[in-house]
N, C-alpha and C positions, 0 to 999 in steps of 0.2 A: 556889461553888467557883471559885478560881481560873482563868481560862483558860491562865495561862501555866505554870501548876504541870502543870495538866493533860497538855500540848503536851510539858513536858521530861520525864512518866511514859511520852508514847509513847514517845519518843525514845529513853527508855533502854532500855526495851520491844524497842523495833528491833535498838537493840546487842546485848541479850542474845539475840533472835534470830537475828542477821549470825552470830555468835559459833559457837551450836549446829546451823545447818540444814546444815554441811557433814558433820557424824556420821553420819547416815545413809545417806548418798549414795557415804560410801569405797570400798564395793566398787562399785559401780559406775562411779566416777571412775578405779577402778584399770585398771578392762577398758578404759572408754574411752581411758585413754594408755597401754595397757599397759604397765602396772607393780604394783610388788605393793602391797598395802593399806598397809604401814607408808609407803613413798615416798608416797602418794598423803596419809599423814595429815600432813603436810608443809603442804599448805595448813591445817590446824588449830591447828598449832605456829606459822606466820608469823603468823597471824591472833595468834593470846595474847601472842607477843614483842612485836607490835608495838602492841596493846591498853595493855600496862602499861609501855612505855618513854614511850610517849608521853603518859601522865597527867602525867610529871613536866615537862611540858613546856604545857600545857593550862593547869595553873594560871596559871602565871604568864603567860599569855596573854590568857587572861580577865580577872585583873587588870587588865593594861595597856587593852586593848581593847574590854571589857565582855564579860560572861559570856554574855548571852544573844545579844550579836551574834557571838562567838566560836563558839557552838552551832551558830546556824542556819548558818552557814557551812561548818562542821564537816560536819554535816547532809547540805546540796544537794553540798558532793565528796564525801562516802562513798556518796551515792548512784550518784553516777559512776560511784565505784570499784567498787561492787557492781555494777552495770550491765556494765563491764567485764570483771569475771567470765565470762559466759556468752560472752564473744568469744574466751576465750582460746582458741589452739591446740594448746598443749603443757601439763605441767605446769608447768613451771617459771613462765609466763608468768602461771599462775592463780595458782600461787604468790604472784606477786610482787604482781599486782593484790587478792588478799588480805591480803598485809601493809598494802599500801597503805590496804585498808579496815579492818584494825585500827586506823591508826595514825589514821585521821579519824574513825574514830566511839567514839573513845573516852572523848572529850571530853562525850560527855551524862552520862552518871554523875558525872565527875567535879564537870563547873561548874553541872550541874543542881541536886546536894546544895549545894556552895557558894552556890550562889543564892538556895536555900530558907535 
């Protein structure tokens, strides 16, 4: 098998986890900033916006750059930005650091299939 087929199945693995592990957690996130569940699903909605604006954007990235150096790059800042998350103090702030982690990890699915 592949090692590098392999590598871009965690990856995308990871995205669709970044994506769903905040469902769980709304009410909870609501109490902690107090606010109500829909405001808090806010970080779910930034995260999907910025998931599918930024595919259009990935390709032709990968292109130019190469795919799989585009990825791991992709990769090591969403990990940041996910990192970042748990620092935040407000919503909004998670908010934002959530979008942020839509807009970089969304690039494995995309240039992964392309690569394949």
């Amino acid at each position: 098998m592949n090692p590098t087929i392999v590598l871009l199945a965690i990856a995308a693995w990871n995205t669709g986890i970044a994506m769903r592990v905040v469902e769980p957690m709304l009410p909870k996130l609501a109490a902690d900033f107090d606010c109500t569940v829909p405001a808090a699903a806010w970080v779910i909605t930034a995260f999907a916006i910025a998931q599918a604006v930024a595919q259009i954007i990935h390709g032709p990235t990968g292109d130019r750059f190469g795919k799989l150096r585009v990825v791991t790059a992709l990769m090591a800042c969403s990990a940041v930005a996910a990192f970042m998350c748990g620092f935040a103090r407000d919503l909004e702030t998670l908010v934002a650091w959530r979008f942020a982690t839509g807009l970089l990890s969304s690039g494995t699915m995309t240039l992964g299939m392309a690569h394949i």
